[in-house]
MARVO-143536 format. One record per residue (C-alpha): x, y, z. Coordinates in steps of 0.5 Angstrom, whole numbers, plus 500, padded with zeros to 3 digits. Example, Ala and Ser with C-alpha at 12.3 -4.5 7.8 and 13.67 -1.06 7.14 Angstrom:
BEGIN
525491516;527498514;
***
This chain:
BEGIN
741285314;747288310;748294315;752292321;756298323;752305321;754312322;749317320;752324319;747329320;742326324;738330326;729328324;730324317;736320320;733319327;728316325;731311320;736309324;732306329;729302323;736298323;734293327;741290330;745294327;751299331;749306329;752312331;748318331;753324328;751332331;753337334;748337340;747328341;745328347;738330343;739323340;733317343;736312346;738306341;743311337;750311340;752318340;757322336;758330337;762333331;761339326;762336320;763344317;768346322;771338322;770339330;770332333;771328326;778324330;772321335;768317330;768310330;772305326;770300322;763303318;760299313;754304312;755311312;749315310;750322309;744326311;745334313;742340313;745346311;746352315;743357311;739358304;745360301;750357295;756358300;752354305;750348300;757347298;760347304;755341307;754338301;760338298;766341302;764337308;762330305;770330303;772332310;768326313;771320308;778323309;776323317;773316318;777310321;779304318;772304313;770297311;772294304;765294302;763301305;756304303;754311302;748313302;748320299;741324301;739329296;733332293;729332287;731339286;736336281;731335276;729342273;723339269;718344269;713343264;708338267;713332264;714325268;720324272;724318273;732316274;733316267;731323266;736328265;738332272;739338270;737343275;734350274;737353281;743353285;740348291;740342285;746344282;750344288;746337290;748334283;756336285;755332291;752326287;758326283;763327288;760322293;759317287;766317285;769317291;766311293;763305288;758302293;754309292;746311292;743318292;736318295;732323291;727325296;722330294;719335299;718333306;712333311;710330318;708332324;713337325;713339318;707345316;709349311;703348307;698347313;701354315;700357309;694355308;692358315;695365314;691365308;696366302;693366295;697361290;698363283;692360277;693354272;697347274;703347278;704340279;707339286;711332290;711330297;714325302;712324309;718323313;716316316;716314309;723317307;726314313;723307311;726308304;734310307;734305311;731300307;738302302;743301307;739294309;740291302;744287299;745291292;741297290;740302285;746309283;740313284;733312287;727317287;724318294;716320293;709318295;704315289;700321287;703327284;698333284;698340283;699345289;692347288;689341289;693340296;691347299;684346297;682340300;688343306;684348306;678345308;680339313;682346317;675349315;677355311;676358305;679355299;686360297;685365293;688364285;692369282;695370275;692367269;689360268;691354263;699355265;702347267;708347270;712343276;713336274;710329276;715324280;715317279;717312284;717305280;724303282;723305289;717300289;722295284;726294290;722293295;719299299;712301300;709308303;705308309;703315306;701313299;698320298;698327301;691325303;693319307;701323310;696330312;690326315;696323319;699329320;692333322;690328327;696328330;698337330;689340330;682338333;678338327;673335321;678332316;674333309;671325306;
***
């Protein structure tokens, strides 16, 4: 196991979850409020905007990983965490180790494909809204500065305390006509794939994070729809438009990791089980 000193910045549910996968390792858990930490996770209180609390971190980190949320929808706010902040936090940390590793998580909002095309990690990143430009400059800062860099590319997140989509479905919104292909990542999986990078010994620059089966929304909101036992959303606009764009996770396979979640049938059935009482549709 490669990670033995781990501070996970920003460790709210993604990074709680995967640092309790790390087995042995030391992990600290940093946040403003760590008394929300679950036992296994050594606390941490600091704000990595502000930079309260950064001369407290602990020494010698092997394996940093970086997974914050901003505090606001808003350009200024994604630069100032994922920008602003990640250089504040390298400059801060105490006698790093040699071989220190970053785990930069980022989002597939990098990539601005909106046609339907496939999507790798060789494809162009070139982002169509300010929240993948300003992750893609986080990327890039995040590689230079440290060699033994990899950005984790996750797609949306869903999970237990993550329902978005079963709540639009519940409130009865109508969704636009045609295909708009939609990618998706249970939140046990995305754990499982950083962990799985801080524990290898050598791993990709960049690496996609999401389930096997790309869809279009519709499909998602239709069989949502009727697990809650609902009628299908209403469909607005004109059909025949593709849009969106369809993920691969060959090289998250490559190295090693498996969703327990392959498809959104599989994650929301969970996901249902757990939040409602109800028939769930075959």
């Amino acid at each position: 196991m490669r990670a033995r000193r781990v501070l996970i910045a920003g460790c709210g549910d993604l990074g709680t979850r995967a640092g309790l996968l790390l087995g042995d390792a030391e992990v600290y858990g940093l946040r403003r409020r760590p008394a929300l930490l679950p036992a296994g996770l050594r606390p941490v209180a600091a704000d990595l905007i502000t930079g309260a609390g950064l001369e407290a971190l602990p020494e010698a980190i092997d394996t940093l990983i970086y997974a914050p949320t901003p505090g606001g929808r808003d350009e200024a706010s994604y630069r100032s965490i994922y920008v602003e902040a990640l250089r504040r936090l390298l400059q801060a940390l105490p006698n790093p180790a040699p071989d220190l590793r970053l785990i930069y998580v980022s989002s597939t909002a990098v990539y601005g494909q909106d046609a339907g095309e496939w999507v790798d990690e060789q494809s162009p990143a070139e982002p169509l809204a300010f929240n993948g430009r300003i992750l893609l400059e986080g990327e890039r800062v995040a590689s230079t500065l440290l060699p033994d860099c990899v950005c984790v590319r996750l797609a949306g997140l869903y999970g237990p305390d993550r329902l978005w989509l079963i709540n639009r479905v519940r409130s009865g919104s109508s969704i636009a006509e045609g295909r708009h292909y939609s990618n998706r990542i249970h939140i046990e999986d995305a754990a499982a794939l950083v962990a799985l990078l801080a524990s290898s010994d050598r791993v990709p620059a960049q690496v996609i994070g999401v389930d096997d089966q790309p869809v279009p929304l519709s499909e998602v909101l239709d069989w949502l729809a009727a697990a809650l036992g609902m009628p299908a959303p209403e469909r607005i606009g004109k059909a025949g438009d593709v849009s969106g764009k369809r993920l691969r996770n060959d090289l998250a396979h490559t190295i090693g990791w498996r969703p327990r979640y392959a498809s959104y049938r599989d994650g929301y059935t969970d996901v249902l089980t757990t939040n409602f009482q109800g028939g769930l549709p075959s």
